[in-house]
C-alpha positions as CSV (number, residue, x, y, z in Angstrom):
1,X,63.5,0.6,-7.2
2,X,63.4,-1.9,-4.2
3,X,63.1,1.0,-1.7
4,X,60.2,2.5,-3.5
5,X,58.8,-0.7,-4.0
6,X,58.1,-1.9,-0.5
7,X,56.5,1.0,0.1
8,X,54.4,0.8,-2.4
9,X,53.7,-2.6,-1.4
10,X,52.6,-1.4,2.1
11,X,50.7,1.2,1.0
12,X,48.6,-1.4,-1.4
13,X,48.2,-3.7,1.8
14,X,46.7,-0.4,3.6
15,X,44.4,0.1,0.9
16,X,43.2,-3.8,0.4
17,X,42.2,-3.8,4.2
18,X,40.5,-0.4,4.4
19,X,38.3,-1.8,1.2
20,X,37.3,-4.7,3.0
21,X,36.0,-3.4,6.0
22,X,35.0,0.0,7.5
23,X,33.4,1.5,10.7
24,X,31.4,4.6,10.5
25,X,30.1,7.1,13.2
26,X,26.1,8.7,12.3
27,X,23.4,10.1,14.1
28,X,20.5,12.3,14.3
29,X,20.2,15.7,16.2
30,X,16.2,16.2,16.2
31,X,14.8,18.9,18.5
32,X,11.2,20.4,18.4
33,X,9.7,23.2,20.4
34,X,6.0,21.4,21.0
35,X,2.6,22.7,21.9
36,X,0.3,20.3,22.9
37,X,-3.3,20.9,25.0
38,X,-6.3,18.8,26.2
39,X,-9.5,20.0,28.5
40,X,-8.3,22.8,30.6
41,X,-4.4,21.7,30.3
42,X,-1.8,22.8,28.0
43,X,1.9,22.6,27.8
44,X,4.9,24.4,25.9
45,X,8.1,22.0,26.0
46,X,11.3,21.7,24.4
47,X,11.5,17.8,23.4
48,X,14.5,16.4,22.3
49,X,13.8,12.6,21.5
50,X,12.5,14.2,17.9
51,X,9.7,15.2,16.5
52,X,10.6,14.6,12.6
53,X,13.4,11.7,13.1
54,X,14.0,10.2,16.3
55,X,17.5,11.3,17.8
56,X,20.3,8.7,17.7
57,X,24.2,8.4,18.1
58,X,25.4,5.4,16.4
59,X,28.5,3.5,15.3
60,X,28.2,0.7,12.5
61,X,30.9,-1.2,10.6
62,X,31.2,-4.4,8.4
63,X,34.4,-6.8,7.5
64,X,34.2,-8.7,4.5
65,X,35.2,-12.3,5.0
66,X,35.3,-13.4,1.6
67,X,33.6,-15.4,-0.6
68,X,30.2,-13.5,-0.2
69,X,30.7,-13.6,3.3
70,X,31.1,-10.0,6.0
71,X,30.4,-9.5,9.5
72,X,28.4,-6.6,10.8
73,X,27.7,-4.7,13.8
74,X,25.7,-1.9,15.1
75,X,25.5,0.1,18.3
76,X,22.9,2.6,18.3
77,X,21.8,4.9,21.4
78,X,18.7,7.1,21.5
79,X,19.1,10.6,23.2
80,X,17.5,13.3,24.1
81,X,18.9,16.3,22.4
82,X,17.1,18.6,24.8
83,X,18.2,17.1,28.4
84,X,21.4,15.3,26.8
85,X,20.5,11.7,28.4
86,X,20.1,8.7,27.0
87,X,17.1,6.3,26.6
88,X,16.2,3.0,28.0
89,X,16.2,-0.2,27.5
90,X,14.7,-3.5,28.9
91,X,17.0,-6.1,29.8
92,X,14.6,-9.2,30.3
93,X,11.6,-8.0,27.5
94,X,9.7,-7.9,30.6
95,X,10.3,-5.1,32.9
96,X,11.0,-1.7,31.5
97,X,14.4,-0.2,31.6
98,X,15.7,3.2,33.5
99,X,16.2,6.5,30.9
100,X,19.7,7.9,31.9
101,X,23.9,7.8,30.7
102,X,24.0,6.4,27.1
103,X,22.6,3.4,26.2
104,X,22.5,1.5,23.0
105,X,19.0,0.9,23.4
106,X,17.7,1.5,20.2
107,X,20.3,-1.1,18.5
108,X,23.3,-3.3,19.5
109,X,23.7,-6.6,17.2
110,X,26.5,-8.7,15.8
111,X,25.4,-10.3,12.3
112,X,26.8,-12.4,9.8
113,X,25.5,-11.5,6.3
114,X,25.7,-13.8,3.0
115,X,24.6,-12.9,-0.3
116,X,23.2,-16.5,-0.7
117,X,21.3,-17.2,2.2
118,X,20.9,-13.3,3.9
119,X,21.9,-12.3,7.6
120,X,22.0,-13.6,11.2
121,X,21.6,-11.2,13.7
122,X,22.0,-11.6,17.8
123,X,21.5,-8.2,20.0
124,X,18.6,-6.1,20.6
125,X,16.8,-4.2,17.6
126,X,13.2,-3.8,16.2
127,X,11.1,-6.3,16.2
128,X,9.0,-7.4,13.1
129,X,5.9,-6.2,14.0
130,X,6.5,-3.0,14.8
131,X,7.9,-2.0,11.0
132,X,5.6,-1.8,8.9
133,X,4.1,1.3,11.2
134,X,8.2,2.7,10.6
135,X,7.7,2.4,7.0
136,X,4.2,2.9,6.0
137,X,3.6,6.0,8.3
138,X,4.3,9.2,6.6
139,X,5.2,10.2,9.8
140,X,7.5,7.1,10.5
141,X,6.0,7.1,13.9
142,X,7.9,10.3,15.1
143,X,6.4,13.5,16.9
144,X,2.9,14.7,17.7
145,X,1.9,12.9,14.3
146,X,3.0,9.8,14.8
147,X,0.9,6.7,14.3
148,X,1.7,5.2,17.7
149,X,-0.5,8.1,19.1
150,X,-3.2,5.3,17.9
151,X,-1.6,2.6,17.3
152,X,0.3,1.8,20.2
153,X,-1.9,3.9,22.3
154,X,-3.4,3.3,25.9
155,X,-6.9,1.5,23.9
156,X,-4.2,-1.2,22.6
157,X,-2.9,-4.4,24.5
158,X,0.8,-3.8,23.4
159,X,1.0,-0.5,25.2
160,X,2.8,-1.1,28.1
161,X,4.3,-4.3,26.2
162,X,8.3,-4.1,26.1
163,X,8.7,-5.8,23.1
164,X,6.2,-3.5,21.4
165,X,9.2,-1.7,19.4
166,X,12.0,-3.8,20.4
167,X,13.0,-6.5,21.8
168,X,16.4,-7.7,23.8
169,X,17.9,-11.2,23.7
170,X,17.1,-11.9,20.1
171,X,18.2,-13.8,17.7
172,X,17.1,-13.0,13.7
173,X,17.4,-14.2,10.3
174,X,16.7,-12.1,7.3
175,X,16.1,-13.4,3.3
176,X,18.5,-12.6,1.2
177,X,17.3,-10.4,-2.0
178,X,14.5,-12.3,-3.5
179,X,13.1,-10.3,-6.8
180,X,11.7,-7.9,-4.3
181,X,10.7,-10.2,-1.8
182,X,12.2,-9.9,1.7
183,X,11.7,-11.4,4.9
184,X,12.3,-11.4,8.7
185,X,12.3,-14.2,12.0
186,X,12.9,-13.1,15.5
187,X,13.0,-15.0,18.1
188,X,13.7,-13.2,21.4
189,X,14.4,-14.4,25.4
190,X,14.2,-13.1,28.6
191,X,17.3,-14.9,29.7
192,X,15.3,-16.5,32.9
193,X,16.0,-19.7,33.6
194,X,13.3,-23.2,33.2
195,X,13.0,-22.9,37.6
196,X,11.2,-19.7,37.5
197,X,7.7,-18.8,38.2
198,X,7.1,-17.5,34.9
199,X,10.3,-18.7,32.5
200,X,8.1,-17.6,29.6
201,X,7.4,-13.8,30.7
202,X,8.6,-11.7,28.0
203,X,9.5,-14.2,25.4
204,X,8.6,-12.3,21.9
205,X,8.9,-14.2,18.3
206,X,7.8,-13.0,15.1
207,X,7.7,-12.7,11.5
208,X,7.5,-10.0,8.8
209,X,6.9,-10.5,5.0
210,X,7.0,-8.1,2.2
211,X,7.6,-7.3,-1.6
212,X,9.1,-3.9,-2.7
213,X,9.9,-3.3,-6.3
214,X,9.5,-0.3,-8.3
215,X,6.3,1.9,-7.6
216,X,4.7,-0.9,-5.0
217,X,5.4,-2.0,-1.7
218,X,3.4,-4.4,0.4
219,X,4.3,-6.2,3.6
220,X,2.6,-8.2,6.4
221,X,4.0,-8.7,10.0
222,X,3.1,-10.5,13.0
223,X,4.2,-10.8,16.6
224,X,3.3,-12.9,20.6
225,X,5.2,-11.7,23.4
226,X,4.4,-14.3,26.3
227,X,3.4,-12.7,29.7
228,X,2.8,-13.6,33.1
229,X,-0.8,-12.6,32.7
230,X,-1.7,-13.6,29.3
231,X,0.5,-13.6,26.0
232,X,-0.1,-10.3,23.7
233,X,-0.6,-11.0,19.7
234,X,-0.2,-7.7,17.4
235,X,-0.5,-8.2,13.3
236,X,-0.7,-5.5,10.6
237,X,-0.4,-5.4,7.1
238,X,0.3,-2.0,5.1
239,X,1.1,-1.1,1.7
240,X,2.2,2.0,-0.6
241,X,2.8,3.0,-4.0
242,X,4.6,5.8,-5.8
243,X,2.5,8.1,-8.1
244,X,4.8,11.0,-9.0
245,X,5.6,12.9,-6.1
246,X,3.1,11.2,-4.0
247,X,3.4,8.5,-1.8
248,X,0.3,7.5,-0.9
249,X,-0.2,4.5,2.3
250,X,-2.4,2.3,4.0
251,X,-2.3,0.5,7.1
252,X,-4.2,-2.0,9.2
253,X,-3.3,-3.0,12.4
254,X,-4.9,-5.3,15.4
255,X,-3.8,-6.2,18.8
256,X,-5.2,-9.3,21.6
257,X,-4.5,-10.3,25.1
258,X,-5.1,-13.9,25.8
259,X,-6.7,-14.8,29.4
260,X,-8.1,-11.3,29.8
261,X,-11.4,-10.1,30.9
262,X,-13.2,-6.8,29.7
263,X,-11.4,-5.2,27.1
264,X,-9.0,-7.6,25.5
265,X,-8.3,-6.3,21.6
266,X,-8.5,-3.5,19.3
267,X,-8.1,-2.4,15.5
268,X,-7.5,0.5,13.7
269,X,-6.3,2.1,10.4
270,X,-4.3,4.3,8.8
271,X,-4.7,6.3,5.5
272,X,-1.5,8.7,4.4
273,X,0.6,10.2,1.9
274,X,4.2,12.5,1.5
275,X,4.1,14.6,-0.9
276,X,7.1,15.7,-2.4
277,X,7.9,19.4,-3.3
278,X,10.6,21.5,-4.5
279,X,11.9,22.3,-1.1
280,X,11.0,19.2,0.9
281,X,7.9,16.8,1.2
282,X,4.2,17.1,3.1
283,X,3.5,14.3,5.3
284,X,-0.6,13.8,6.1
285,X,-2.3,10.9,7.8
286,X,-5.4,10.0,9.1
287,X,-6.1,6.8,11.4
288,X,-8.5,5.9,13.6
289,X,-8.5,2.9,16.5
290,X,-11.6,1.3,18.9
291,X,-11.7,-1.3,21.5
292,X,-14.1,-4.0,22.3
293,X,-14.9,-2.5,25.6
294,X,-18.3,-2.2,26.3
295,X,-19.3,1.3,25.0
296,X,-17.1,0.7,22.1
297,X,-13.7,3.5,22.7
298,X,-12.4,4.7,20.1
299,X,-10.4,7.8,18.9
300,X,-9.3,9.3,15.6
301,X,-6.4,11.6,14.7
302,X,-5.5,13.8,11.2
303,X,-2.1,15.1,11.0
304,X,-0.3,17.1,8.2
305,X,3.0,18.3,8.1
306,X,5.7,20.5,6.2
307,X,9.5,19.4,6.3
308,X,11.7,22.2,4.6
309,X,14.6,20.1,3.8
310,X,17.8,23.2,3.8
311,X,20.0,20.3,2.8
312,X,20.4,17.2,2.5
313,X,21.9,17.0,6.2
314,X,19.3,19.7,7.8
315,X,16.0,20.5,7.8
316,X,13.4,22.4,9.4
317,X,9.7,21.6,9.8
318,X,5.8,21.9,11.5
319,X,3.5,19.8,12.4
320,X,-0.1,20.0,13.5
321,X,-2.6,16.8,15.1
322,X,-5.6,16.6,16.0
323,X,-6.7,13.6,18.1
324,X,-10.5,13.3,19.0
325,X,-11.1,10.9,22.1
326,X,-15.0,9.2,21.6
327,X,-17.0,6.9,24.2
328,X,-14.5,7.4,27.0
329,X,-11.6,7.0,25.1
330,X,-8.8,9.4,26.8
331,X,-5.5,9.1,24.5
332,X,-3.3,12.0,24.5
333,X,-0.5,12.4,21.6
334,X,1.9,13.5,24.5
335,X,3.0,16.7,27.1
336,X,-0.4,16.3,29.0
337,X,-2.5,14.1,30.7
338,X,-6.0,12.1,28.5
339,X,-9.4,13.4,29.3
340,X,-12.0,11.0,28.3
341,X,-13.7,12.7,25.6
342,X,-11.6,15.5,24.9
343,X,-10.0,17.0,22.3
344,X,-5.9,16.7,22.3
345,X,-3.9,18.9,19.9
346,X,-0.4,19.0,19.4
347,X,2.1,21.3,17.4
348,X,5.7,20.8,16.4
349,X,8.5,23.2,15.2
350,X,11.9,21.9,15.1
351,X,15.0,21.5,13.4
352,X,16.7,18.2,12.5
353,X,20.2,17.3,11.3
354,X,21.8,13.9,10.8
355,X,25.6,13.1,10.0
């Protein structure tokens, strides 16, 4: 009985520690064959940075401590399925970074999570103000439908920003549960020190505030990245609700550049829904943006979409926009160069698979 016992014993040990903490390896594989065309140019590419999900290799694992108490981490690297490199990612918030060998630059944070008073994170991930156009786009911002073909488009002040989607250096704290309530701080550096010319460039803090039980979901979020040339603001608020097997969205979003001449801010909108059907869902949206330049730029773009979902691992799907440029706007959803006043259409067809 002893000899059996200890085994036993060890075996129990082995099971104890694999219950409290685990590390898994996930990713998405999203490639689309894309036709996209403005004025008299046009282009037929392969892109591999997706066009229904973005594509990611990750690893992610968690150790519970105890007492309500676990660790977290999470290293996440964007790719491009099509060329096989990595993406980029900017080390001071400030400058951008340089696309090439794998590079967690989507996500890589250490956290320590309570269920009483919610998480601290430290690492690089997405900063406040950039969720609620993840969430409340029925796109969620990927591929030629994408709501950053407005919203974070060349008419906005947070274009070129590098904390616009992310931000390095950071240091977060998110609410625990709250009846549906959650929340989110960030405060990020650029790791320069006080003797610089400009200690502040690239500095990014922000805040995000929502509620999210049963059919409704509403959330607010705003962000300042300080720059050597003026600080950028960007706020938006968005909301859905579940009727059925529709989805239906809103957003509102706005953007300012302190110290600036000429064309300093811009708004916009979004209206969308996913539609849920036997064999996947229907993604449409319609948003529009305008700056307060002098004649008054502005653009709109309607997309709709089909994702055929084979399984719950792979799908396949289409998409179609439409973005019309007015009053010398010139955006361009991607593949070509803007012509003010022109017409840009896009098409996807891909395939996407996640593990």
């Amino acid at each position: 009985m002893k000899k059996i016992a200890i085994p036993m014993a060890l075996c129990a040990l082995a099971l104890d520690a694999s219950a409290q903490s685990s590390v898994t390896l996930y990713g998405v594989l999203d490639t689309t064959v894309q036709r996209a065309s403005q004025g008299s140019a046009s282009i037929t590419r392969v892109y591999g940075t997706g066009g229904n999900q973005y594509s990611r290799l990750g690893i992610r694992g968690t150790e519970d401590l105890g007492g309500g108490l676990s660790a977290g981490f999470v290293l996440d690297a964007g790719l491009n399925v099509a060329s096989g490199i990595g993406g980029a990612a900017s080390t001071d918030n400030a400058t951008a970074g340089t696309a090439g060998g794998l590079v967690f630059n989507r996500r890589a944070s250490l956290s320590l999570i309570s269920r009483d008073w919610g998480e601290v994170r430290l690492g690089r991930g997405f900063v406040p103000s950039y969720w609620n156009l993840i969430v409340f786009d029925p796109f969620g911002t990927a591929g030629a439908g994408g709501i950053i073909n407005t919203a974070q488009s060349a008419l906005t002040q947070v274009a070129t920003v590098q904390t616009a989607v992310r931000a390095s250096n950071s240091v977060g704290y998110f609410l625990p549960e709250l009846n549906g309530v959650y929340g989110e701080l960030m405060k990020a550096v650029n790791n320069t020190p006080s003797t610089s010319t400009t200690p502040d460039n690239g500095n990014y803090q922000g805040i995000r505030l929502g509620y999210a039980r049963d059919a409704l979901h509403v959330a607010v979020a705003s962000g300042r990245t300080a720059l050597a040339n003026g600080a950028v603001s960007a706020s938006n608020v968005g909301a859905s609700y579940v009727i059925g097997p529709v989805t239906a969205s809103a957003l509102y979003f706005v953007d300012r550049k302190n110290a600036v001449a000429g064309p300093n801010r811009s708004n916009g909108w979004m209206l969308g829904a996913q539609v849920k059907v036997a064999t996947g869902y229907i993604p449409v949206s319609l948003s529009k943006i305008s700056d307060n330049s002098a004649s008054g730029r502005s653009a709109q773009q309607l997309a709709v979409g089909y994702v055929h979902e084979l399984s719950k691992r792979t799908a396949v799907y289409g998409t179609y926009s439409q973005i019309r440029n007015r009053n010398g706007a010139a955006l361009s959803g991607g593949g070509v160069t803007g012509v003010a006043n022109a017409t840009w259409t896009g098409m996807d067809f891909g395939i996407r698979h996640s593990f």
